[in-house]
ZATI-767133 format. One record per residue (C-alpha): residue number from 1; residue in one letter; x, z, y. Coordinates in nm, 2 decimals. Layout:
N
seq=NUM&type=A&east=X&up=Z&north=Y .
...
This chain:
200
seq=1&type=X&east=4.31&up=4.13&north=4.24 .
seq=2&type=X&east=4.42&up=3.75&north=4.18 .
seq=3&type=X&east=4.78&up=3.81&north=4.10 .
seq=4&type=X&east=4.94&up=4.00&north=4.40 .
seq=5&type=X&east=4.63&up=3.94&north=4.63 .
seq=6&type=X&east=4.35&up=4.22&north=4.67 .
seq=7&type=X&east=4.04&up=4.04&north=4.72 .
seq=8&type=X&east=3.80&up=4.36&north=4.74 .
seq=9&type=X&east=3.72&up=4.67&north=4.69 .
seq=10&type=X&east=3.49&up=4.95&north=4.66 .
seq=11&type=X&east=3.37&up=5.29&north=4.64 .
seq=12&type=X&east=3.28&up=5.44&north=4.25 .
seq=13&type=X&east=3.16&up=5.74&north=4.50 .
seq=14&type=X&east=2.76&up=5.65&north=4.53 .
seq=15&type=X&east=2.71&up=5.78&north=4.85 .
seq=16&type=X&east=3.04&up=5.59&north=5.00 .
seq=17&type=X&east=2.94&up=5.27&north=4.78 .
seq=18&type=X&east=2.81&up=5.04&north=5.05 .
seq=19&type=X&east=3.10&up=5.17&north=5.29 .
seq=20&type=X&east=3.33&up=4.91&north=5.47 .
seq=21&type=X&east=3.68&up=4.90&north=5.35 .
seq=22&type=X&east=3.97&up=4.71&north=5.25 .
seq=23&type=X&east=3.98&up=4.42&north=5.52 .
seq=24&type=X&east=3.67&up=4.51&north=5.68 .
seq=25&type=X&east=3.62&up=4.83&north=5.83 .
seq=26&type=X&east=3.52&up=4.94&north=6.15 .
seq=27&type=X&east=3.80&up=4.94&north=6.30 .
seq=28&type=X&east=3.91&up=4.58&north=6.17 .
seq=29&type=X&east=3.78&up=4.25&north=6.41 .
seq=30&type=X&east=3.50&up=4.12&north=6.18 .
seq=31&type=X&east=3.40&up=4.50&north=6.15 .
seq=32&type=X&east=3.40&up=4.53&north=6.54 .
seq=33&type=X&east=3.19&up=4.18&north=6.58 .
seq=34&type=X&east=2.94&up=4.30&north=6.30 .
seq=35&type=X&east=2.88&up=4.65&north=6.52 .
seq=36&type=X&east=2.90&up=4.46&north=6.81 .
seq=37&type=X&east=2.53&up=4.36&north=6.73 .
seq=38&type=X&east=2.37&up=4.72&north=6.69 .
seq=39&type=X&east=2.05&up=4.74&north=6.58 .
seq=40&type=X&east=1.98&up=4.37&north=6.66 .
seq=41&type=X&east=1.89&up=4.12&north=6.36 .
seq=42&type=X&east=2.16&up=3.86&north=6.28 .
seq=43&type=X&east=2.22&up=3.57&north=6.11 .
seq=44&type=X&east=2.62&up=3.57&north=5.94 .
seq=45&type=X&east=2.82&up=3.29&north=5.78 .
seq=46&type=X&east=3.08&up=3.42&north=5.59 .
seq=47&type=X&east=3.34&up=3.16&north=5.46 .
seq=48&type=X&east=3.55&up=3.30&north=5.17 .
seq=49&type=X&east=3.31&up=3.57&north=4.96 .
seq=50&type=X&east=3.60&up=3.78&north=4.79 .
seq=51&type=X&east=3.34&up=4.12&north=4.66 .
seq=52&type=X&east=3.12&up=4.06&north=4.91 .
seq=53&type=X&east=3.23&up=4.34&north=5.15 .
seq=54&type=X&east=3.08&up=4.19&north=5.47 .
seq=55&type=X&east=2.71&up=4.26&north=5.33 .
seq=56&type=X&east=2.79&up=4.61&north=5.35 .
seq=57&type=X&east=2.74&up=4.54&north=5.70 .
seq=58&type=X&east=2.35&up=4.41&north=5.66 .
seq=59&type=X&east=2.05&up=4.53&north=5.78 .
seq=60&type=X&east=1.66&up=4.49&north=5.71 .
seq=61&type=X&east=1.60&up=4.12&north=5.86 .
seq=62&type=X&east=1.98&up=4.01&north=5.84 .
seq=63&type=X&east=2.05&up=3.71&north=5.71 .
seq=64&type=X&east=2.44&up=3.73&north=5.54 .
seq=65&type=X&east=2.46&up=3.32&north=5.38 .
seq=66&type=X&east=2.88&up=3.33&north=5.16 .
seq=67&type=X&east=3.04&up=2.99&north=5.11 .
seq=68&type=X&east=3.26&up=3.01&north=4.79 .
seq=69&type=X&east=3.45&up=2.73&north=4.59 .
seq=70&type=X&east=3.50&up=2.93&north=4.33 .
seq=71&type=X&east=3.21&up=3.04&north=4.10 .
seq=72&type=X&east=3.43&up=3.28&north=3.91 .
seq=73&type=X&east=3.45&up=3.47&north=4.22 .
seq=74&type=X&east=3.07&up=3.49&north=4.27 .
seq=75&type=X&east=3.05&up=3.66&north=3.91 .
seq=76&type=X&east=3.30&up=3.91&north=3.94 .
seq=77&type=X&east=3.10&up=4.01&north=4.28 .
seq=78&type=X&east=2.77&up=4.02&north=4.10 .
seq=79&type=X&east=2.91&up=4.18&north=3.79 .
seq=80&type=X&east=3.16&up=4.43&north=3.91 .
seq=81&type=X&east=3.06&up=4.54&north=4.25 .
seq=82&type=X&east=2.73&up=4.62&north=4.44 .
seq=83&type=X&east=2.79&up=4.48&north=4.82 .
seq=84&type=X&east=2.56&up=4.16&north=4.74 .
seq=85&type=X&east=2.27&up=4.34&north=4.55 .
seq=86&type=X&east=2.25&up=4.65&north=4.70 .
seq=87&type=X&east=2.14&up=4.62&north=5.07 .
seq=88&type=X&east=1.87&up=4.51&north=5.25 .
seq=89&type=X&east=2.00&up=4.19&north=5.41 .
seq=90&type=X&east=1.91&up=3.82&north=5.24 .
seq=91&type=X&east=2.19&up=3.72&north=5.09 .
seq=92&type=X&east=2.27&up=3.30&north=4.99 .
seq=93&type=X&east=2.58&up=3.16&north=4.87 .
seq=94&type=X&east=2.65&up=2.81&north=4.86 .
seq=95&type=X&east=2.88&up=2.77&north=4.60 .
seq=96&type=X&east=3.17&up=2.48&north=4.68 .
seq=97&type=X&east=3.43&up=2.39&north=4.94 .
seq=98&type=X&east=3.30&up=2.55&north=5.23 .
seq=99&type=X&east=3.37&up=2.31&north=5.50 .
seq=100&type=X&east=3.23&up=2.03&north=5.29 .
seq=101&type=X&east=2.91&up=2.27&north=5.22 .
seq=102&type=X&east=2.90&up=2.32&north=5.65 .
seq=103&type=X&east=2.96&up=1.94&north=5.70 .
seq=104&type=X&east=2.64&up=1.90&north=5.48 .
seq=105&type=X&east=2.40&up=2.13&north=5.62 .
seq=106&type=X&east=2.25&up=2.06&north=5.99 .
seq=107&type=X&east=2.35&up=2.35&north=6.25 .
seq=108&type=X&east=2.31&up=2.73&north=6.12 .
seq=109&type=X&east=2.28&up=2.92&north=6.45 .
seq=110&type=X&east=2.56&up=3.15&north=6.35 .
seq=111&type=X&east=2.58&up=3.49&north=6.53 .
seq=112&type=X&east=2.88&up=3.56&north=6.33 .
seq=113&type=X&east=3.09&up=3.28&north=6.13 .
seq=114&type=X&east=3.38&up=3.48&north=5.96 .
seq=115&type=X&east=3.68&up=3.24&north=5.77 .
seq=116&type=X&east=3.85&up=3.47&north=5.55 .
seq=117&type=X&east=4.04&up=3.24&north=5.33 .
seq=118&type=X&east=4.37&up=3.28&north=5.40 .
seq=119&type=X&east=4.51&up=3.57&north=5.24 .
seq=120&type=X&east=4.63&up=3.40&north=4.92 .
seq=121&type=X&east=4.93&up=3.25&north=4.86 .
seq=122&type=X&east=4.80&up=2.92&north=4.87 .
seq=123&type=X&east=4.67&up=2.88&north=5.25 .
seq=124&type=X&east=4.41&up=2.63&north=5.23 .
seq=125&type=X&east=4.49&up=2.42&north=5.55 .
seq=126&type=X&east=4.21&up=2.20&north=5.58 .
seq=127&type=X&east=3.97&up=2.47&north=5.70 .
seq=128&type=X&east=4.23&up=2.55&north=6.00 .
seq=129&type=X&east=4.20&up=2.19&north=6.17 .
seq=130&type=X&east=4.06&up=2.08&north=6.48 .
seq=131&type=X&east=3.81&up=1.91&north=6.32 .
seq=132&type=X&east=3.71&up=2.21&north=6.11 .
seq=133&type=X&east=3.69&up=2.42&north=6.42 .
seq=134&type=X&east=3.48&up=2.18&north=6.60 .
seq=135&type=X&east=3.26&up=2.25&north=6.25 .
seq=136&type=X&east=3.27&up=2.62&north=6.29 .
seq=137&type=X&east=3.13&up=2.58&north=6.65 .
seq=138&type=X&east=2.90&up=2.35&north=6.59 .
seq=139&type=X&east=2.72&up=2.64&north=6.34 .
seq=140&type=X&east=2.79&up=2.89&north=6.58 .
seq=141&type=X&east=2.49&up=3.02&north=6.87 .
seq=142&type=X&east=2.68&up=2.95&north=7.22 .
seq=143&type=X&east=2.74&up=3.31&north=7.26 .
seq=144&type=X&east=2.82&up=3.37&north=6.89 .
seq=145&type=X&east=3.13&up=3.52&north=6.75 .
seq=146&type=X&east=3.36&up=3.32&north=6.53 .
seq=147&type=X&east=3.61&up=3.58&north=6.33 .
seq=148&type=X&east=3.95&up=3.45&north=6.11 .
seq=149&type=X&east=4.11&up=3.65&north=5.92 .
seq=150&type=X&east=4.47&up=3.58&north=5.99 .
seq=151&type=X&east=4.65&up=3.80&north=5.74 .
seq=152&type=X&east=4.87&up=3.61&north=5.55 .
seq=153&type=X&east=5.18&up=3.67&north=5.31 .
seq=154&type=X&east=5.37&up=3.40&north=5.44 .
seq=155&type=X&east=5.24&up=3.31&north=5.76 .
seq=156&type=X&east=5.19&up=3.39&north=6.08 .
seq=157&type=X&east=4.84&up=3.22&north=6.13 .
seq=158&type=X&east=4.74&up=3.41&north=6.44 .
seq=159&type=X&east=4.91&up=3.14&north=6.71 .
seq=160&type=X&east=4.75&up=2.83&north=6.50 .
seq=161&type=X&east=4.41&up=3.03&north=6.59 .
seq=162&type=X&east=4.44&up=3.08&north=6.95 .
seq=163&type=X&east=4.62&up=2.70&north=7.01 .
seq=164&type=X&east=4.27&up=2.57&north=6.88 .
seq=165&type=X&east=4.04&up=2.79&north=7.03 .
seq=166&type=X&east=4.26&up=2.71&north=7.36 .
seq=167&type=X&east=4.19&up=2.36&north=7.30 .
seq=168&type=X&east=3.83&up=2.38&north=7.30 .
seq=169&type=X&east=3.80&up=2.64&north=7.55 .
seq=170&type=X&east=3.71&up=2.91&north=7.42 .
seq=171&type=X&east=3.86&up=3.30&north=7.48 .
seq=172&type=X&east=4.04&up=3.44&north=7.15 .
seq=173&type=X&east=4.19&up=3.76&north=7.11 .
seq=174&type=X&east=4.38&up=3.92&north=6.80 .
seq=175&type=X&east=4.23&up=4.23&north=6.68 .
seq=176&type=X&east=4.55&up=4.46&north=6.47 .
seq=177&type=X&east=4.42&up=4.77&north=6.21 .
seq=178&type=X&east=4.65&up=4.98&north=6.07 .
seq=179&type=X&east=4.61&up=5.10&north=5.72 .
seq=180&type=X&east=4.44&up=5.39&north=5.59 .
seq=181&type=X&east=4.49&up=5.46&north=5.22 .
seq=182&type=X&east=4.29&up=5.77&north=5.16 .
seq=183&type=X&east=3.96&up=5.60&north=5.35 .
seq=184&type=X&east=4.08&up=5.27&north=5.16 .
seq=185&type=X&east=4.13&up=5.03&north=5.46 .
seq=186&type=X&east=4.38&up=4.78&north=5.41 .
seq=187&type=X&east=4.57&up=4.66&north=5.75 .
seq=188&type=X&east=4.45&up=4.30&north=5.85 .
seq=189&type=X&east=4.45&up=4.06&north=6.17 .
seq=190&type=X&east=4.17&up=3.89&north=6.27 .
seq=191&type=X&east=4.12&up=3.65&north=6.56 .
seq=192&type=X&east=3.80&up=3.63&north=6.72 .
seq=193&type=X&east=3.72&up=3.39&north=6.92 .
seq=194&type=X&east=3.40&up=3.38&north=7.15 .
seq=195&type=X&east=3.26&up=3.32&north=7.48 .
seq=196&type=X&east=3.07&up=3.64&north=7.48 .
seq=197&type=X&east=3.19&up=3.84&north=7.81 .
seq=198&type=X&east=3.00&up=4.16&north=7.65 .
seq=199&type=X&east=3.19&up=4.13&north=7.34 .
seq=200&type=X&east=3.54&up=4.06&north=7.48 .
């Protein structure tokens, strides 16, 4: 936690340890685009590193490459929890503002680009722009899935989503879990947005 906010968490179980949960099970939309890839090798962008749940999803040959601004984030993932260490995915972060770390870098070839920054009570607003979505795109393969996470406490960040991805032409579509305590998945709304018919 960071005050109110749950940033993460994890299984002490060992052989539930590298499951899924809070914001990012199977049943959430970034856990839907990560299955949507099967067995196939991927390369993932993941803006916002929280415990480094996403990894959980990584496979031999993945690439999984976190953008952070905060450092103290990246220790408590390394020092308290195993998602980054402990599967066979490479794993980078690039530690800074993330959209000034993806104005920097020359085009990744995204198959996934998940933004999950949002959740806080301070909404960082300059990663929600057209100008920042035109940045996510431009790291994203043409048939690539882009994935914000649109839970907020005070918004409602879902319509800011689709009037961008409208704008560029892109299909979005918001993807609602419900909660499950016992199996430790938080409820969260993501809005994916893609041009990937199979997908959709």
């Amino acid at each position: 936690y960071n005050g109110v906010t749950r940033h993460g968490a994890q299984f002490i179980n060992p052989d539930r340890r590298m499951e899924p949960i809070a914001y990012y099970s199977h049943s959430s939309g970034a856990g839907m685009a990560m299955d949507f890839w099967g067995k196939q090798t991927i390369k993932a962008g993941l803006v916002g590193l929280g415990v480094g749940t996403l990894a959980a999803y990584g496979k031999t040959g993945d690439l999984f490459r976190f953008y952070e601004i905060n450092p103290k984030v990246q220790e408590v993932a390394v020092r308290f929890f195993t998602f980054l260490g402990k599967n066979p995915a490479k794993v980078d972060l690039a530690i800074g503002d993330a959209r000034l770390s993806l104005e920097a870098e020359p085009s990744q070839g995204f198959d996934f680009l998940a933004v999950d920054a949002f959740s806080g009570d301070a909404v960082p607003v300059h990663l929600l722009t057209k100008e920042a979505f035109a940045l996510y795109l431009r790291h994203l393969k043409p048939e690539g899935i882009l994935a914000i996470h649109t839970s907020s406490t005070y918004l409602d960040l879902a319509p800011v989503v689709k009037l961008l991805a409208d704008d560029v032409g892109y299909p979005s579509r918001l993807i609602h879990n419900e909660a499950d305590h016992n199996r430790l998945i938080s409820a969260s709304d993501w809005v994916v947005v893609t041009r990937s018919q199979a997908f959709l």
